[in-house]
FIKOLZA-1660 file (N, C-alpha, C; in steps of 0.1 Angstrom, whole numbers, plus 5000, padded with zeros to 4 digits):
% residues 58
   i   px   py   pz ch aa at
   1 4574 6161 4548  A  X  N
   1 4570 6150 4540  A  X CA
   1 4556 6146 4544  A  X  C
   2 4551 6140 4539  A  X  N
   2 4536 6139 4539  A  X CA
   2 4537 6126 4540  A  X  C
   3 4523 6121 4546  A  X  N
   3 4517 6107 4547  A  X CA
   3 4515 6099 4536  A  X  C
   4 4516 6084 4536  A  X  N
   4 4512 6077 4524  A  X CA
   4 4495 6082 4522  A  X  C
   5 4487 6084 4511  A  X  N
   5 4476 6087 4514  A  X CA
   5 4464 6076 4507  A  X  C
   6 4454 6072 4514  A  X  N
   6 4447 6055 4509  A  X CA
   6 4439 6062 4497  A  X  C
   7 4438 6053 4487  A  X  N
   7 4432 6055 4476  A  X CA
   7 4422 6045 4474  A  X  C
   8 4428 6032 4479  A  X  N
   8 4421 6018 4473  A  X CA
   8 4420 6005 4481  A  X  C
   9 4412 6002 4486  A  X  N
   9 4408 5993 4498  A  X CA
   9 4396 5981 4490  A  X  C
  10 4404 5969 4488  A  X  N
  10 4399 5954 4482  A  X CA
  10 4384 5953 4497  A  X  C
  11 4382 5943 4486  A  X  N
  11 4366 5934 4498  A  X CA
  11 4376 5928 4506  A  X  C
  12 4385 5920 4499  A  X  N
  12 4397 5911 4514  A  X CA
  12 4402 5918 4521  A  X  C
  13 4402 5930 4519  A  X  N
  13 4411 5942 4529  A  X CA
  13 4426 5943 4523  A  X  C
  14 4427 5939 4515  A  X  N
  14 4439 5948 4509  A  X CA
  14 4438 5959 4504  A  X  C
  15 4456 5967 4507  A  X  N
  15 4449 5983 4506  A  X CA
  15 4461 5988 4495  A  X  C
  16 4456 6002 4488  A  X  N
  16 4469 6009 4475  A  X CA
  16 4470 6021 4486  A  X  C
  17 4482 6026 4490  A  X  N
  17 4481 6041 4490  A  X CA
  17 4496 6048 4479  A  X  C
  18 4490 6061 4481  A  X  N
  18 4498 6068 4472  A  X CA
  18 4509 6077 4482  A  X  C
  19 4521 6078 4473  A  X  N
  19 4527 6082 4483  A  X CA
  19 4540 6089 4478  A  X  C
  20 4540 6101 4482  A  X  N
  20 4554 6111 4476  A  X CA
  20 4566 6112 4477  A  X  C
  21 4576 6114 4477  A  X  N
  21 4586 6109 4478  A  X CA
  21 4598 6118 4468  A  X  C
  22 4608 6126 4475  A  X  N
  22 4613 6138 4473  A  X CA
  22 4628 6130 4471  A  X  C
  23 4634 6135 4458  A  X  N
  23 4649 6133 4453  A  X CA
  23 4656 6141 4447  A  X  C
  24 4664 6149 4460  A  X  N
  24 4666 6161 4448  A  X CA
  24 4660 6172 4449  A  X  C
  25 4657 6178 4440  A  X  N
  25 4647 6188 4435  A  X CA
  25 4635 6179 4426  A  X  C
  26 4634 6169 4426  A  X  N
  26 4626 6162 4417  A  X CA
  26 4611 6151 4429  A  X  C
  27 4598 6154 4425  A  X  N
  27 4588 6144 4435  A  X CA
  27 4589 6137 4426  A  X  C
  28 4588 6121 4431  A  X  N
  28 4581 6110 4426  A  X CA
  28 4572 6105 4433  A  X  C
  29 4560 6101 4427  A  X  N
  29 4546 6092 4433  A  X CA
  29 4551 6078 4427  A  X  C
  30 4551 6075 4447  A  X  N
  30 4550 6059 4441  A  X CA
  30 4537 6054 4448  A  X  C
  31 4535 6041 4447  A  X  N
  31 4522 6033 4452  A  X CA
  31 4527 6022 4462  A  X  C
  32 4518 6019 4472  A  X  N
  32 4518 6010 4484  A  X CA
  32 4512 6000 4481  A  X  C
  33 4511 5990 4482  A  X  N
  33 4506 5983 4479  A  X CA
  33 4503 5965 4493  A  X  C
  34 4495 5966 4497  A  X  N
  34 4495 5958 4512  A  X CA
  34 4483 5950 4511  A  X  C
  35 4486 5935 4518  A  X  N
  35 4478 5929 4520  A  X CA
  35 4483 5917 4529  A  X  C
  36 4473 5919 4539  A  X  N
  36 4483 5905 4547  A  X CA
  36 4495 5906 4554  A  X  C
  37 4504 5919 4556  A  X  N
  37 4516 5919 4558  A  X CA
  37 4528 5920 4546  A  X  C
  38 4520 5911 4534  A  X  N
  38 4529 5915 4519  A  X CA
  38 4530 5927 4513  A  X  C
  39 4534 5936 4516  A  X  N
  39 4537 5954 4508  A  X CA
  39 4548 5951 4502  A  X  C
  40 4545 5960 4492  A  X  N
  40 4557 5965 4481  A  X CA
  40 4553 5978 4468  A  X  C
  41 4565 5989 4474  A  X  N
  41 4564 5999 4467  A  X CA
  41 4562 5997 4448  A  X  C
  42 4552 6001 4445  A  X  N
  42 4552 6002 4431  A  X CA
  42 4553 6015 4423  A  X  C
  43 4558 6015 4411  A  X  N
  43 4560 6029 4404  A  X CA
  43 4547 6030 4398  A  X  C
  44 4538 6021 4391  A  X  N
  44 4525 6027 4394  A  X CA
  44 4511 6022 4399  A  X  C
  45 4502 6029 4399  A  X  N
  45 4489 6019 4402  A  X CA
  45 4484 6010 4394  A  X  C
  46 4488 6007 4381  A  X  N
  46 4486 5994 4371  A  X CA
  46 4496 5980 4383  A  X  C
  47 4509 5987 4381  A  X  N
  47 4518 5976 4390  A  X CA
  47 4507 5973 4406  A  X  C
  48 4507 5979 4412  A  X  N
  48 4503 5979 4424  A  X CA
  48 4491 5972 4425  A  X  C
  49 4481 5974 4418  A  X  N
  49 4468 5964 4415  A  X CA
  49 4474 5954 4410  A  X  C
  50 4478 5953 4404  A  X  N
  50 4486 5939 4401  A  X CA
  50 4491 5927 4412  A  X  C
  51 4500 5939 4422  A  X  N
  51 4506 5928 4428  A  X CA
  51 4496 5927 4439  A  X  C
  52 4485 5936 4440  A  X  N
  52 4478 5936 4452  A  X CA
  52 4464 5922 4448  A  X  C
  53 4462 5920 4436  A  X  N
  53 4457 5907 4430  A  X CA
  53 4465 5894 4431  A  X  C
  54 4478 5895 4429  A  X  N
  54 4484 5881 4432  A  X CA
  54 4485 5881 4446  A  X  C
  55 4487 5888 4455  A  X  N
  55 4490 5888 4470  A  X CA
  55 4478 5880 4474  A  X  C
  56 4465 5888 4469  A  X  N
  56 4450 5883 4475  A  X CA
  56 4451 5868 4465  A  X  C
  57 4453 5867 4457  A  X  N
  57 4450 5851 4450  A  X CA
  57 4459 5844 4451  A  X  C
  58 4469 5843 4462  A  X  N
  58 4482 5833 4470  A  X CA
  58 4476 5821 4474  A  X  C
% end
């Protein structure tokens, strides 16, 4: 299994990584999404910038 891998790092230091994730015979890419200690997996990078914008504007 492989590492989350960084894609996207804010001016505040919030960060997206991408990250694989094996079910089955089937991968899915999901997204990391961190800032401050707030993370949460998203299904995609639209979601994940998203939450990674409300996290930074709390």
């Amino acid at each position: 299994m492989a590492l989350p891998q960084l894609i996207f790092i804010s001016p505040e230091g919030g960060t997206i990584h991408k990250y694989e994730l094996t079910g089955g015979k089937r991968l899915f890419m999901r997204f990391i999404s961190c800032y401050s200690g707030n993370c949460r997996f998203n299904e995609s990078i639209e979601e994940a910038a998203k939450h990674l914008d409300a996290a930074i504007n709390q």
